[in-house]
Structures are given as C-alpha cells and as structure tokens.
C-alpha positions, 0 to 999 in steps of 0.5 A: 630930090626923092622924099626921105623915108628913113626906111632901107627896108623899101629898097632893092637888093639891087640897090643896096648892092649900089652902094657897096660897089660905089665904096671901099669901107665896108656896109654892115647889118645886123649880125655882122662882125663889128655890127654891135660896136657901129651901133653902140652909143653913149647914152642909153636911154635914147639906143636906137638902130640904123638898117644899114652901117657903112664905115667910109675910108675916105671923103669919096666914101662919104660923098658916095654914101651922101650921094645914094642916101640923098637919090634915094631918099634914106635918112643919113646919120653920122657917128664919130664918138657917138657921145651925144646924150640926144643920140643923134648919130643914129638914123633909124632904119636909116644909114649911118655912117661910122666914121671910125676908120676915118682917124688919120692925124697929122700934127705940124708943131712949127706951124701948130696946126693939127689936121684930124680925121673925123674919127679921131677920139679926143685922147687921139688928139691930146696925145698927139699934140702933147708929144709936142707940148700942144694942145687945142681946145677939147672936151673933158672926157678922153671918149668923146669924138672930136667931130660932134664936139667941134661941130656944137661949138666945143668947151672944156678946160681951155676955153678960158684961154682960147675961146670955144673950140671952133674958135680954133678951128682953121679949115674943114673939108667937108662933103655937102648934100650935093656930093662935092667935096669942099674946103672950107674956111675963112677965104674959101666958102666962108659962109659955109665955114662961118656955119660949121662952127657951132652949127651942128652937122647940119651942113654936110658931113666933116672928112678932116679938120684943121685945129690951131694949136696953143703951147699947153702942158706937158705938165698941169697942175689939176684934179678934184677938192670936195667939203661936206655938203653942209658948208655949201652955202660957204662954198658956192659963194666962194666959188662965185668969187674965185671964179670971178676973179681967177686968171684965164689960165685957171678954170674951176668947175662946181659939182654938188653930187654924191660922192662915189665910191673910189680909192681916193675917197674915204669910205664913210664918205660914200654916198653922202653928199659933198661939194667938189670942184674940179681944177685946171691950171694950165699957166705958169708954175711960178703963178700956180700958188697964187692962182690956187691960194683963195681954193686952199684957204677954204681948208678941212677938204674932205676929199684932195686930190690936187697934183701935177700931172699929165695934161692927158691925165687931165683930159681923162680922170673924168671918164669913169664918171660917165661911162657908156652905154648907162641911162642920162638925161640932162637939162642945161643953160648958160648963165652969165652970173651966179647970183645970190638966187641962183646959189640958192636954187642950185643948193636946194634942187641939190638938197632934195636929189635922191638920185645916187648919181645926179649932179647939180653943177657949174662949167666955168667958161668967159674969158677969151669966148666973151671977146669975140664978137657974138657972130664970130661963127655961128656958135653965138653964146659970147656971153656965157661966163658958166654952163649950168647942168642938172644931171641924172644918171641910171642903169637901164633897169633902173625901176624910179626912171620916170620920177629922176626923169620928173626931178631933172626936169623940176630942177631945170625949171627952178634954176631956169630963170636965172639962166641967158636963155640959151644953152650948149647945143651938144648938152640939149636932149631929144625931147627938147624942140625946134624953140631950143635950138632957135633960141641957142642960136640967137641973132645969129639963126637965119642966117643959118637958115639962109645958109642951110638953103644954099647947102642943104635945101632939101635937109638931107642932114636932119639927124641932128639938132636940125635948122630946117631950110625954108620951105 
C-alpha cells in the first residue's frame, strides 16, 4: 500500500478525474454548491477542512472511494452527522466522505427490525419506527448521526431497557479497506461483527445497518424537574437513591448547570444555578406514579415541566441545548457508583464554574448493559451504571476560552478518582491519547488489534479514535 499522505494536494488532475469516473455521487471542493454543509460540523473548536468531498449514493460508491483513497495514499474520513465533539469525520486535506445521500430506511414491524442508511439522523429513525410504536436504542439529540453513534457503542434513555445501542444492532454491511463489500454479523464474519460494536469506524466504512427494534411508545411520560442550587446536596443524595433503586423502565439524568433562559423558566431564575434532572418513563402507565413518586416528593421545583408526550419529542427537547457549530470541550468517565466523595466533588467543581453554559452531570445507565458478558461486542464497559461529564460550552469569539478550557480539565482531574477508568468512546476529545482509547476498551483491545490486522493492517481507517494494527 502507498504511504497515507492525507495530502490531495499531490495528485493529478488525471487522477482526481479517476475518481469522479469510478462514481455516481457527486465530488466537491471548495466553492461548490453544497461545499459548506459537507464540511460543517458539530463542534466548533475542532473545524477543520478536507480537499475533497465525495457524497456516495451507494456501497459501490463507498468501496471505489476506499479503493482510490487506499492506492493513493489520501487520508479517508467518514461523516454521517457529523456530531462527534473530537471531530473525527473530517480528513484534513484528505477525503471525506459525506454519507448524507445514503438515508434509506426500511422498518419490518412484524419481524421489528430496521435496516437504516448510514446517513440516517436519529429523528429519521425514531420517527420511522414510532409509526409503528417502535423504537431502538439511540441517542438524546434528534441531530446526531446514527452511524458514529452506533459505532461507539451507543447510550440514551433506553439503554436501561435494552442495553447499549450495538446491543441491538443485527447486521451491517460494511466496505472494508480491501474494497469488498461485506455482511457482517453473528454467523457471517463474526469477528468483524464482534468488532463494530463499539469499535469505532476503525473497520471499514458502514453502508447499512440492522437495528432490532423494542415496543416503545407512542406516548412517555418525560422532560426536566430543576430545584435551586442550595438544596444540591439534598438532591444528588436523592438522586443516588432514586437511581438506585428506579425500575429498567425509568431513567433519570442529573444536570448542575445554569438555567437558560427559555419560555418555561422563570425569569428571575436566568443564569442562577440549579439542579435539574432530565426524565424518561417509557413502561407501563399504571406503573408511572410509582416510578415517579420518590422524584415528586423532593417537592418546591423551581422549574417542572413533566408531561406526556411523544417519545419523538422526547428524543428532541434536548437539542437546542447543543446547537451546531458552538465551541465544546469535554471531559467524561464512567462510574460504577455515586459515592459520598464523588457528590461532593461534583457540587464543588459545579460550585466554582463561572462558565454561563458549563455542566456538571450524570447519565444514568445498568440495568440490562451490565448483564451482558464484558466482551459481548467490542463496547466492553459492562459495568458502568452512570456516565460523568464536565462540559463546557462557548461561542468562538469567546475571549476566557483558554481559562474554561483550564476548569474543565481541573474539574476532570477532581472527579477522576472515583471514576472505572474508562469512558464513552463517542465523549473522548481530540486531545485525549492513544492510553484513552486502550483503556476504554480493556480486556477486550487486542483482540481488537488482532482484528484490525486481519481487516485494516495498513490503517487506512485512522480518522478516528484509532486502534493501530501491529507493525
């Protein structure tokens, strides 16, 4: 194989014109209609631009594009929502591949099963299967792609339920670093398969996906609660207890943060700290007041918006929380427990945060995730019970970047210690190292090497959160 060089810049014009003949989608630069949305991204602080964008129609699109990229030595990246905050679907004057045109979506209600393109949104799917009154494991925010999710392994409201996301996942098809387009899944290259759940895009490029699918819906009962910041101590122990002992069906989030300043909140309220949790209820409806009663009896909310509604709207009221193209920087890790020490560290990184739009907060997860067996897919973690994150947020002309960058960093380092050693692949920043993504994976990394071997031993697939093959 030639070297990777990442650079375009060194190719023929003969060559490029190669490319465009081998495909049906079409290759963009710069300055070309659709140019600024295939390069746009999620987050900000890590834009950066490929030299060329090729929006594939089809796996034999993909597998010519993999094909040139891998003869010629260019850096290949893959964008489906281009919602990762390290920004890795982005191949510096490489080529990216823009899986936007790649959205088809098929939902068999008899057998539950969704086959989904791999430039399917997660709102594509949820409404899709919620036709239906089905639904598989995704993400919090409508915007996300469903691809990159999946491929990290995958959490969100359902993950209680259901498990991780791969925990649903059936069949890919996938395009690996030879060109060949290949099925993968529990009988058929079942190592590869083993390897896509949670193994990042490491193995080849996704052209369709095959999601069970689970009875969910169409109604839930969900939304925010939020007290004052001074009864924080009263509310995390709570949530320490509601979260312990809450049903599958029920999953609560924890939020320190400043409270916007939205319809639904009072306007003395703005900007003053509070603490909020963010509620799903997805059983049954004789069962909700029960589920919901040890919430309730915190009383005097200073924000409620509890109700039923759409599973749909569930899956989207978060998304004007993260909108795109604003500066994030993250550090997260998985705990296995909320103990006395770790509330503690939580309210006093909260208590010192001047960042109008930083959050301290938990992800509640266990349940039906910490029964499987720890290599039951490559996405390991089975015992994480809550995902930890100290978030930042600001606009790009945001003078104190640096200093929010300094307290999300001293944050982490303060409620490190209580954490499994490890984290959510899709959550790790581009200045995290190689330790980062060994350690996430655990027990379960060389055999991803070995496999990487067998399928990538040049690692063509590098724009990622990379597990290099042996040399």
């Amino acid at each position: 194989m030639t070297a990777i060089t990442n650079d375009i810049a060194n190719l023929t014009a003969e060559q490029l014109e190669e490319l465009d003949a081998r495909v049906d989608g079409p290759l963009l630069r710069a300055g070309d209609e659709g140019w600024d949305d295939a390069v746009l991204i999620w987050n900000g602080i890590v834009a950066r631009f490929p030299a060329l964008v090729l929006q594939p129609t089809s796996a034999d699109d993909v597998a010519a594009a993999v094909g040139f990229a891998r003869e010629h030595g260019v850096l290949l990246g893959i964008k489906g929502g281009g919602h990762n905050i390290a920004g890795t679907s982005i191949a510096e004057r490489g080529l990216t591949l823009d899986m936007s045109r790649m959205r088809e979506l098929t939902v068999d209600p008899e057998a539950r099963l969704a086959q989904v393109g791999p430039g399917c949104l997660l709102k594509d799917v949820d409404r899709a299967t919620q036709e239906h009154g089905l639904a598989t494991v995704l993400g919090f925010i409508s915007e996300v792609g469903v691809a990159g999710l999946t491929l990290g392994g995958g959490l969100g409201y359902l993950s209680r339920r259901f498990g991780w996301t791969v925990d649903n996942l059936e069949e890919v098809e996938i395009v690996t670093a030879d060109g060949e387009i290949r099925v993968a899944n529990r009988e058929q290259h079942a190592d590869l398969f083993w390897a896509v759940r949670g193994g990042g895009g490491n193995f080849g490029v996704v052209t369709r996906f095959t999601f069970r699918l689970h009875e969910v819906g169409p109604i839930v009962y969900g939304g925010l609660i939020a007290w004052p910041f001074e009864r924080v101590d009263e509310i995390l122990r709570a949530y320490r207890t509601i979260t312990t002992e809450s049903p599958a069906e029920l999953t609560v989030w924890m939020v320190l943060l400043h409270a916007p300043p939205l319809p639904f909140v009072p306007e003395e309220w703005h900007g003053r700290k509070i603490c909020a949790m963010v509620v799903c209820y997805s059983g049954d409806p004789d069962k909700m007041d029960e589920a919901l009663a040890p919430i309730r009896a915190l009383g005097a909310p200073v924000v409620e918006v509890l109700q039923e509604w759409p599973y749909t709207q569930q899956q989207s009221f978060l998304d004007e929380s993260e909108p795109k193209g604003a500066h994030y920087y993250w550090k997260t890790e998985y705990v296995s427990e909320l103990s006395d020490g770790l509330l503690a560290a939580v309210r006093d990184v909260f208590a010192e945060c001047q960042i109008p739009e930083a959050q301290v907060g938990f992800l509640q997860l266990g349940g039906v995730l910490n029964q499987h067996a720890e290599d039951d897919g490559a996405v390991g973690n089975r015992d994480a019970r809550y995902a930890l994150g100290v978030n930042g947020m600001w606009e790009a002309d945001e003078p104190n970047a640096d200093a929010f960058r300094q307290w999300v960093r001293d944050g982490w380092a303060r409620v490190r210690p209580f954490s499994t050693g490890r984290t959510y692949i899709n959550f790790q920043t581009a200045d995290e190292g190689e330790e980062r993504v060994r350690a996430t994976y655990g027990a379960n990394w060389d055999r991803l090497v070995r496999i990487k071997k067998t399928y990538d031993p040049d690692n063509l697939f590098r724009a990622n959160r990379n597990i290099q093959p042996p040399a």
